[in-house]
N, C-alpha and C positions, 0 to 999 in steps of 0.2 A: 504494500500500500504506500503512495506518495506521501509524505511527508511537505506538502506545500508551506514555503514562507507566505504566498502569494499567490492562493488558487482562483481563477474568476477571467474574468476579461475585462480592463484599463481601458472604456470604451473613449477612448481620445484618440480624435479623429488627428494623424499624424500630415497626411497633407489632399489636397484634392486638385488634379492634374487631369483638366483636359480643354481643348481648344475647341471640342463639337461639344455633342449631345448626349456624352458618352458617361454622366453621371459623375459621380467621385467614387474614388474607392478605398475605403476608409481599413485602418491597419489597428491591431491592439497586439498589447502583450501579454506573454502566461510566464510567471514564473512557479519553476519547481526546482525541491531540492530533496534528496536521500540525507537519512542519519549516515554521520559518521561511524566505520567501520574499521578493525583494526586490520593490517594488513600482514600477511605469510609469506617465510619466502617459499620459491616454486619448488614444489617437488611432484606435482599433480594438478591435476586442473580442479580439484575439493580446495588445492591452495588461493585459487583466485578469487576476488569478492566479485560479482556478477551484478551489476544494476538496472533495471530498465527503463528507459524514458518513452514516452508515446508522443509522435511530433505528430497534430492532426493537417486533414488539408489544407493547402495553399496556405504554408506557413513561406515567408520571401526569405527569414535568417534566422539559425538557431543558435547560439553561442553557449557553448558549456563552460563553467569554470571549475575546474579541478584543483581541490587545495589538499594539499599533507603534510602533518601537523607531526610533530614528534612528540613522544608520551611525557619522557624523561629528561631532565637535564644534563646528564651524566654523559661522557664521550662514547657515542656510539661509533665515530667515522661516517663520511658520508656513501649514499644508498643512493642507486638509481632505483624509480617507480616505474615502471611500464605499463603505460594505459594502454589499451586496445578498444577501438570502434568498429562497429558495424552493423547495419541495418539489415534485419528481419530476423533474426538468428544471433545467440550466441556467437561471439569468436572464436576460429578455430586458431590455437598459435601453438607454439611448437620453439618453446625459449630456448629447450635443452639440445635442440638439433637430432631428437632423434628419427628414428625411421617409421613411416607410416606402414599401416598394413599394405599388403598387395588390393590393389583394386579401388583405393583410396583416395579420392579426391577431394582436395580442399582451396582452397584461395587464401589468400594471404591479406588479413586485413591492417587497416590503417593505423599505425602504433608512434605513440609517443613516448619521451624519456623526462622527467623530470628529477632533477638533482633534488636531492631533501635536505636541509640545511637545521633548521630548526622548525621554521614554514614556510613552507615554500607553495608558490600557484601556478596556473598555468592555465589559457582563454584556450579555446578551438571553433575558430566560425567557420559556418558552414552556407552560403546561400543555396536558396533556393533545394534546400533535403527533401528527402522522398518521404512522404507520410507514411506512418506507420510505428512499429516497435524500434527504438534503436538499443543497442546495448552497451554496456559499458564494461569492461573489466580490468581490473588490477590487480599489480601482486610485485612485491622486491624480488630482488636478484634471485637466480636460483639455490636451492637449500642448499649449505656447506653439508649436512651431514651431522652437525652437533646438535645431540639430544641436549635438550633442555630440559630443567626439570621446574613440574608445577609451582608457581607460587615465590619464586627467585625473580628480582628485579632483573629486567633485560629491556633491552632495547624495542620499543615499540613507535609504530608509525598508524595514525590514522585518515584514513580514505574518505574524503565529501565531493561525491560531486552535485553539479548544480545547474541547471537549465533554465535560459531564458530565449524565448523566441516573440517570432514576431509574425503575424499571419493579417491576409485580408479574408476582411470578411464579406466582401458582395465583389468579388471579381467577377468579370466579364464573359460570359457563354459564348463560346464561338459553334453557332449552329454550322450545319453542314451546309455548302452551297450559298452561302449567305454572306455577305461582303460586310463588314466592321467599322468602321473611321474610329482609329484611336491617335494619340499620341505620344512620344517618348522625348525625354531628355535623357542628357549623361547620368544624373542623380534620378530620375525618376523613370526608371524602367514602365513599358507595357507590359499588363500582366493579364495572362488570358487564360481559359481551359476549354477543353474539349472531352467528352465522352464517345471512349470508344466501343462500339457493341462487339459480343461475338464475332468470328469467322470473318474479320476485316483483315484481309491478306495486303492493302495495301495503303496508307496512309497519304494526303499531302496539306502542307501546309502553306501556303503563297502571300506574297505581301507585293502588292502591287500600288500605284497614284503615290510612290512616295514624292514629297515636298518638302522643301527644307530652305527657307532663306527666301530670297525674291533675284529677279535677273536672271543671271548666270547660272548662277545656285544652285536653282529652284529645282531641278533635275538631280542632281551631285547630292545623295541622301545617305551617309553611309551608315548602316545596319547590322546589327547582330540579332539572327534568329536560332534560339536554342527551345528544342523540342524534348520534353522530358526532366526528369528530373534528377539532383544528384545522391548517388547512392556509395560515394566515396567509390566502390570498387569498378562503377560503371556512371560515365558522366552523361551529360546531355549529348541530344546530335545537332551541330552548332556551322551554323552558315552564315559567310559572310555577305552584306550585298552590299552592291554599289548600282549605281546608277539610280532609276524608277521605281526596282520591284527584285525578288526573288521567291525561289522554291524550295521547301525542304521536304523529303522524301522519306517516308519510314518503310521500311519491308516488314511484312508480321509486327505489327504494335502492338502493345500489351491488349490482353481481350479483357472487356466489360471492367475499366477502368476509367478516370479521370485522368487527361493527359494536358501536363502544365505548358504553358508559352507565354517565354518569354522573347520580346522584342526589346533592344538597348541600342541607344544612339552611339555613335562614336565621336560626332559634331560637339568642340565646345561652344557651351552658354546660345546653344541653337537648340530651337524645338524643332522637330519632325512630325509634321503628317504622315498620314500613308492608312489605305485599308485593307484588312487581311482576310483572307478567307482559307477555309477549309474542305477537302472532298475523301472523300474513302472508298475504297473497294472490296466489297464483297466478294472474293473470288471463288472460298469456297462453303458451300452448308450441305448438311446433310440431310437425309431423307427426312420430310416431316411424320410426328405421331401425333400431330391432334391432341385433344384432351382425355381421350381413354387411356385407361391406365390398367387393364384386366389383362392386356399382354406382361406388364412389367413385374405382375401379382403370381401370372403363370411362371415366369423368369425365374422368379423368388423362391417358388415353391421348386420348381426343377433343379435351387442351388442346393436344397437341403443338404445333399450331400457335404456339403462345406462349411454349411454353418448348422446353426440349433435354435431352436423357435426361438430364444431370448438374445441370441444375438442377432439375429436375421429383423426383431422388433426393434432391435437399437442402432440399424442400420439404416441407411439412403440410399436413393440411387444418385449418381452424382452425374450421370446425364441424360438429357430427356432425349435418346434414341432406342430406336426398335434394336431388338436384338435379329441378326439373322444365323441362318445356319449354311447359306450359298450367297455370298457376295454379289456376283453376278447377278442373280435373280431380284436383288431388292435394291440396290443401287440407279439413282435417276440417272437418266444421260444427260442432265444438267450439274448433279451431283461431281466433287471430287475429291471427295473423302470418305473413307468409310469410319463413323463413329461407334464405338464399341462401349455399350452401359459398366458402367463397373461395380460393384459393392464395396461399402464402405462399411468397415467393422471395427468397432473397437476390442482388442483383446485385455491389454492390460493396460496399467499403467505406462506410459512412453511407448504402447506396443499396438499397432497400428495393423490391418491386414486389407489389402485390396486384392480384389477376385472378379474376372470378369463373369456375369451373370451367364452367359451361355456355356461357361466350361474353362478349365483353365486354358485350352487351344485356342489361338486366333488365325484367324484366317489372314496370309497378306499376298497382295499383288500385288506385279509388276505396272500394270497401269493408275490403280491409283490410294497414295497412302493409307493408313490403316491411321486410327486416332485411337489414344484412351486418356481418359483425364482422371487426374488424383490430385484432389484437394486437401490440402495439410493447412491445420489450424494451427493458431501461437500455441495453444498446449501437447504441440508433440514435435515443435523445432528441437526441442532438448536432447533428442538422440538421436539416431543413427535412419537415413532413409537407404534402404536397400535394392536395387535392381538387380533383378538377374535373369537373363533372356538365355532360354534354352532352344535351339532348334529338334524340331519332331520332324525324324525321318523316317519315320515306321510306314507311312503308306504313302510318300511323294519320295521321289530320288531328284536331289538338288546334283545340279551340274558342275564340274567341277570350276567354272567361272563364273558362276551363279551366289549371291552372296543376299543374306536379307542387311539393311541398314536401319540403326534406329536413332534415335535423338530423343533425348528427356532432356527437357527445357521448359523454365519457367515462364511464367506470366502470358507466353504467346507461344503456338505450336510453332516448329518449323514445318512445312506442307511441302515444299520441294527438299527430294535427298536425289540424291546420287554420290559418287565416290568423290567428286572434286568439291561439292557444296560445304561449305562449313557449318556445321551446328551451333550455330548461334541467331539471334536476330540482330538487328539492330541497336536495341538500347540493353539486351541481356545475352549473356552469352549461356550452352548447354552444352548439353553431355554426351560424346558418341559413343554407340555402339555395333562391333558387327558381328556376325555369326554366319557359318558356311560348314562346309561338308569337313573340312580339316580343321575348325575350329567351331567347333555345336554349342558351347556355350562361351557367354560373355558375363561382365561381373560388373557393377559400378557400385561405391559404400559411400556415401556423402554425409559428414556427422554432420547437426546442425544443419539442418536442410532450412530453407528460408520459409516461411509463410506465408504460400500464395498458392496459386492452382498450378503442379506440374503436370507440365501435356509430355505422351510420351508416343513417336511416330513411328511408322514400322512401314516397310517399304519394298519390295524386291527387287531388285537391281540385277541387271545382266551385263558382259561384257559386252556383247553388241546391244543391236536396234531392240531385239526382242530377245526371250527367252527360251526359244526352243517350244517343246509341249508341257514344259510346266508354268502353269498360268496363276498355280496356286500353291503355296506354304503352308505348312501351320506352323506358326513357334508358340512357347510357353512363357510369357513374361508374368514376374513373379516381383510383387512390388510390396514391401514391408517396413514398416519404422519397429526398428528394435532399439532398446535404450543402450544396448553398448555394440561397438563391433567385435564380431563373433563371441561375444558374453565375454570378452577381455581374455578367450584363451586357457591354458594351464595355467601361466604363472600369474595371475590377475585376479581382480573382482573387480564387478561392475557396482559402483554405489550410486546410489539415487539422491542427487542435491537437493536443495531447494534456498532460494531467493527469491525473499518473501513470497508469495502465493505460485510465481513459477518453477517448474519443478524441468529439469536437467540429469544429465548421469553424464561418469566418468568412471576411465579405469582406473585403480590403485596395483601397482604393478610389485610382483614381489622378487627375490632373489635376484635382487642384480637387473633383473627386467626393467626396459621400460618402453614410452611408444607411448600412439594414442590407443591401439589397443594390447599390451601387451607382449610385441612383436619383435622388440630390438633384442636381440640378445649380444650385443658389443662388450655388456657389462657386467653380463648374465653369471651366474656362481654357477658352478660344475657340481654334478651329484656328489662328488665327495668333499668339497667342501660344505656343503649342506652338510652332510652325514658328521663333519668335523663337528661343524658348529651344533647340531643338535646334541651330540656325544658330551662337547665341553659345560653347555648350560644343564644338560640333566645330572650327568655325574657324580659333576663339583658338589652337586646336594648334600654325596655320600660323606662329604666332610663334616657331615654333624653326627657322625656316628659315633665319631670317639668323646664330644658332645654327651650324648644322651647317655654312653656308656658311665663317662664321670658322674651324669648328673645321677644316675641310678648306685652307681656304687658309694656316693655321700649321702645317700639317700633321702633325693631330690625327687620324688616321683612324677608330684604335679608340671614339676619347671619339665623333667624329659620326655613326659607323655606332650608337652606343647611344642617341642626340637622335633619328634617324631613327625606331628600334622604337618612343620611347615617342610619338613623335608621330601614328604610325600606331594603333599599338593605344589612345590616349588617344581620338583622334579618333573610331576606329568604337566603341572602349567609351561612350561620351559617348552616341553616335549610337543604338544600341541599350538605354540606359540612360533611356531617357525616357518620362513615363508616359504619353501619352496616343497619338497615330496616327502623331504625326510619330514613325517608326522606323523604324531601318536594322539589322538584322544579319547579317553574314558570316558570325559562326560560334556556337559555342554562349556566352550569356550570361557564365556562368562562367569560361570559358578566356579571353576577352577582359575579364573585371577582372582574371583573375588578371598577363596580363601588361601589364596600364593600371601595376598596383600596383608590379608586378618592373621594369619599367622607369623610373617614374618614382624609385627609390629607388635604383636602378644608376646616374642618370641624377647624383645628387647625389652619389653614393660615388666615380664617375671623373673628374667636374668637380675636386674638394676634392684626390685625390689626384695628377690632373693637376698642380694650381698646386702641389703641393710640391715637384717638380721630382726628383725622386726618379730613378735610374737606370732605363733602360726594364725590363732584367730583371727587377727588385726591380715597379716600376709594374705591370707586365702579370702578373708572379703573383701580387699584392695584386688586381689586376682579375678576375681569375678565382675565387680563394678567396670574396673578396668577394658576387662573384656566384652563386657557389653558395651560400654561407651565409645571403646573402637571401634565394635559391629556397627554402630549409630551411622559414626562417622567416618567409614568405608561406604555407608549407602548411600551418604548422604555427595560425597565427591570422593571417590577412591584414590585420584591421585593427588589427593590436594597436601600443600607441605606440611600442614600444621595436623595430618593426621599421623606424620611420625614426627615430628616435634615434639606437640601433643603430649605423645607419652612418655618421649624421655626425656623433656624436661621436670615433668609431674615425677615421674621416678628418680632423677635425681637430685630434686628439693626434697622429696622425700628420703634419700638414701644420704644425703648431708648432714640434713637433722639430727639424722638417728646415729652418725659419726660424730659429729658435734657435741650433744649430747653424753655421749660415752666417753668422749675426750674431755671435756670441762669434768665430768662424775668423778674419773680415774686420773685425773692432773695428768695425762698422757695421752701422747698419739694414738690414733686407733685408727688403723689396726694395730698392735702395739712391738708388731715383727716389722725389722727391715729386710728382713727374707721375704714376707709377704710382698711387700709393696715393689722391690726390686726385680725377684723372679717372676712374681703375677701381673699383679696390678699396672705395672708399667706398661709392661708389655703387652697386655690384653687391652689396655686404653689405644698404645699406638695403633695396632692393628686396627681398632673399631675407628679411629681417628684416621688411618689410610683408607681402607676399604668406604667408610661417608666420604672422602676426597675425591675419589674413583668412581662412584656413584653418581654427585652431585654433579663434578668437573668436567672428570674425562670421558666421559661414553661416548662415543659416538658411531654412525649408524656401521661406519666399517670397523672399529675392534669393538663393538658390542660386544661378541661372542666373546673374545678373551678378558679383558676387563669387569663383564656382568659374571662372570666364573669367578673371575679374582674377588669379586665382591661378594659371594656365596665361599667362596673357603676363608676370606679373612674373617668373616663376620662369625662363622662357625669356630674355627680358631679361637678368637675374642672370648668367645660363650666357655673354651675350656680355663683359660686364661683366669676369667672374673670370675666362675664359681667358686664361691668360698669354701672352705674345707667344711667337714660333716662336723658337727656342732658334737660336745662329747658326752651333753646330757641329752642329745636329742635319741631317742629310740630306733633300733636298728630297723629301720624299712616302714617306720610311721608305726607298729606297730608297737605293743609291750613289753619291754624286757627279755629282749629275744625274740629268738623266733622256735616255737614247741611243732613240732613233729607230728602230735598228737591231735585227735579229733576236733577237741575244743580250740574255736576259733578268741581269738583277740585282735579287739576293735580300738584303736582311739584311746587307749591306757587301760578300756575298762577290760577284766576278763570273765568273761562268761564260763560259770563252771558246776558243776553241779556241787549241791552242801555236804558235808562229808561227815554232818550228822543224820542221826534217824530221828525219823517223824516220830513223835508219841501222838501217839491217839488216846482217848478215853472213850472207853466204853462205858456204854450207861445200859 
């Protein structure tokens, strides 16, 4: 949801320019702005903040201001920001250079650098943008690799950007066939639009009776005519005139849109006349279907095969043509296209399936293209649009010069293919594809596909004039939005974003992997390094053996039954925490960090209040309180600092005290050995004092594996180090004076036994 400083329309009329009858045409402004966001560096595209702005029609200039603020005052060094622009779609970018998937095409959008200083900004104007969604995205240098850890001051930078445009609101309809008188100066462009319908194969736009000046002059009018609108990645089509008049010419315009014109003077401090008109050509439509709709009912019913009453009710048809089963036979000899109904299903979230109604097979010819259109909403630009054209050669034999050609392309079909033609229009460029008897299928993966209607053509093509006796094809085109490409692979997961209400996916790549889906392997770990690194994080656990073993032979039961859980659940967390094949999991992910976390921090909290020596009552209801208030605050944020703080501070306020204490009691140090404090205590503090250094400091994502090990054997180490020695009035193994052999148990000091007098009775 926008965040407006300034949501509404500034209805102040900015200026009114004209020499005829041609009205004023009055401008306001919108301003919007997004909260501030903190910004990541890249190590995936979850790293990037995503924002989106909606510019509506006939806005003339949009201007964003980008500002980045830094959190802290502390010496960070300075950081490049890289913004990314583009309209309809997310940005595809690619910081790290690595390799896209096979069959993956993308464009390269419009990106800036900002230095961050302390705060820094940075404007970006844009005349005349294409209406619609744009997007924004940010993100610092690519990630070094150092794990950070929660709740530690570091260096932060935050993200605001900011939109303010400027739009007319009663610009001028340029009807078809219909001559205009406008006028233009240097500063005050003509501003015009035109609606283009359907199956307009060919566009013009002409400017004729230009005047400018008296005399001489009056002829001498020089002009710029730009058709279209700019889309950063694809500009206006922009002609220059001189003399009286000119023409600009569009091939395939976008269909059943508004298409902007602009007219600008090049003359200083001279007004220009001149009037413009517009014409179009219809070249191609397809067979009409009237208002009955009982064929498209039967269609429906004949997909069943493909869908299931509940999705086939939440489905469309996305064009209103007949479906046939012989092209020939239903095709006008006015006609030159054949249009093909599609079905529109939603499967899942991000997950999209088109299906032609008559069957997956389409029928294509050499004389005249085949059509399908697929309409893609803003809630499914977020992933992945998929083509894939298979040729069916089971009952036609293609020739071996014989080839089908197709084109997916936005906003307007392309209707002439052949081999030399380009795929593209005029104001959008699209996507080829071919397929033939040594190559039967094709493949195109477009993440982020734009938001607009893609038309997709199909064609058959022969080396000569004609094709022999095959008149007819069938291929299978197969048109899907999937939220990641190919689910991200082995070494991958595909996660599902979200920015504010739009929702997006990206791969998070593991072992070395990376790519937009998973594919690079430059950097990739080798099964035996996996196998290392899995070996080294589970292991090292085994270093609390000699741990629990002290702790049970001082007879420490509760402190070694608590070394035992976190050695287990560290071990298979470790084990199922790893990114590449070497994995082991027992139970679900989650539940075993959650108790890797609770016991490794249980595990410091009993050790520290152990060595205070504290009465067992007092001990064992601090062990419990303890343990539950950590449970709390493991749910509550699991990695947060102050849930191992937390308890070792609280344990050794408490383990001072009770040293303190005994030292002021006994006019002596305590513990009151220099053997204690020299051979143990020293050295079981450094170790814990290295091992938090190694933790905190040095991890990072490449010696993880050996360093998160060194921190699992010092910490274990530490725990044999601080356990204090077995107390001499404490009882051996918790129990009473000894340990008896015999049936009668002994609990807690008391012993249970039978009286080793006899009962008297009286009898009466």
């Amino acid at each position: 949801m926008e965040v407006c400083f300034l949501r509404g329309l500034l209805f102040v009329a900015l200026t009114a320019w004209t020499l005829a009858d041609d009205g004023q045409v009055t401008f306001v402004s919108e301003l919007s702005s997004k909260p501030a966001q903190k910004l990541s560096k890249y190590g995936w595209y979850g790293n990037v903040r995503l924002q989106r702005f909606h510019i509506p029609e006939e806005t003339a200039i949009a201007c964003w201001l980008f500002t980045v603020t830094k959190g802290h005052n502390f010496h960070c060094g300075q950081h490049n920001v890289t913004i990314h622009i583009r309209w309809g779609a997310p940005p595809v970018i690619n910081p790290i250079g690595s390799v896209f998937p096979n069959a993956t095409l993308w464009s390269p959008c419009l990106s800036l650098t900002l230095l961050v200083t302390s705060h820094s900004s940075i404007t970006f104007n844009l005349s005349n943008p294409a209406p619609g969604d744009w997007y924004i995205a940010a993100h610092l240098p690519e990630d070094d690799g150092r794990i950070e850890q929660k709740g530690f001051p570091s260096c932060s930078y935050f993200f605001q950007p900011q939109l303010s445009i400027r739009r007319a609101v009663d610009t001028p309809v340029l009807q078809q066939g219909t001559f205009l008188q406008q006028t233009a100066t240097p500063d005050r462009p003509a501003r015009l639009k035109l609606y283009v319908p359907e199956f307009v194969s060919s566009l013009s736009v002409s400017v004729a009776d230009c005047a400018s000046g008296e005399g001489a002059d009056r002829g001498n009018c020089s002009l710029v005519l730009r058709l279209g609108s700019s889309s950063l990645q694809q500009g206006p089509v922009t002609v220059n005139c001189s003399g009286t008049g000119c023409s600009a010419v569009l091939s395939n315009p976008p269909w059943d849109t508004w298409l902007r014109v602009v007219v600008e003077s090049n003359q200083d401090n001279r007004t220009v006349t001149f009037n413009i008109v517009s014409n179009y050509t219809v070249g191609c439509k397809p067979k009409s279907v009237g208002l009955k709709a009982d064929d498209d009912i039967n269609n429906l019913r004949g997909n069943s095969s493909y869908t299931n009453t509940t999705s086939a009710g939440n489905s469309s048809l996305v064009t209103d043509t007949v479906a046939f089963n012989e092209p020939a036979l239903l095709l006008l000899p006015s006609a030159c296209v054949w249009s093909i109904p599609v079905l529109y299903e939603e499967v899942d979230v991000l997950s999209l399936r088109f299906t032609p109604v008559n069957g997956p097979n389409v029928s294509v010819t050499d004389t005249h293209p085949t059509l399908l259109t697929y309409p893609l909403h803003t809630q499914a630009t977020g992933g992945t649009l998929n083509l894939q054209l298979t040729l069916n050669t089971t009952n036609v034999t293609l020739g071996n010069s014989s080839s089908v050609v197709a084109c997916l392309s936005p906003r307007a079909p392309v209707l002439s293919l052949n081999h030399s033609q380009p795929c593209r229009t005029d104001l959008f460029g699209g996507y080829g594809l071919q397929v033939n008897v040594s190559v039967p299928k094709a493949v195109v993966r477009l993440p982020f596909p734009q938001s607009t209607t893609w038309y997709l053509t199909l064609q058959l093509t022969c080396n000569g004039s004609d094709c022999g006796n095959t008149s007819v094809v069938y291929v299978v085109p197969e048109v899907f939005v999937s939220a990641c490409v190919e689910d991200c692979g082995t070494y991958g997961e595909c996660r599902l974003l979200r920015s504010y209400s739009y929702l997006y996916s990206a791969c998070v790549c593991k072992a070395g992997w990376n790519g937009w889906g998973c594919t690079d392997d430059s950097a990739a770990q080798s099964y035996r390094h996996q196998l290392t690194a899995t070996l080294l994080l589970t292991l090292s656990n085994l270093f609390f053996l000699p741990a629990i073993v002290v702790a049970v032979k001082r007879c420490y039961i509760t402190e070694a039954s608590v070394y035992l859980f976190t050695m287990f659940f560290s071990t298979f967390y470790h084990a199922c925490d790893q990114p590449g094949v070497a994995v082991l999991c027992i139970m679900d992910y989650d539940a075993l960090q959650y108790c890797d976390f609770l016991g490794s921090v249980c595990s410091i909290w009993v050790t520290i209040l152990c060595m205070a020596r504290i009465r067992d009552t007092f001990k064992y209801t601090l062990f419990m309180l303890g343990a539950l208030l950590i449970a709390m605050s493991m749910q509550l944020d699991r990695k947060g600092l102050w849930n191992l703080l937390g308890p070792i501070l609280c344990a050794l306020l408490i383990m001072v005290t009770t040293w303190v204490y005994r030292g002021v009691r006994r006019r002596h140090c305590y513990p009151p050995s220099w053997q204690r404090w020299v051979l143990y205590l020293i050295p079981g503090a450094a170790c814990a004092l290295i091992g938090v250094c190694l933790y905190i400091f040095a991890e990072t994502e490449d010696n993880y594996y050996y360093t998160h090990s060194l921190w699992h054997i010092l910490v274990a180490t530490c725990v044999v180090f601080l356990l204090p020695p077995k107390e001499k009035e404490r009882e051996t193994l918790g129990w009473s004076r000894g340990w008896s052999w015999t049936w009668r148990p002994r609990v807690c000091g008391y012993t249970l036994c039978q009286s080793g007098k006899d009962e008297l009775y009286t009898v009466t």
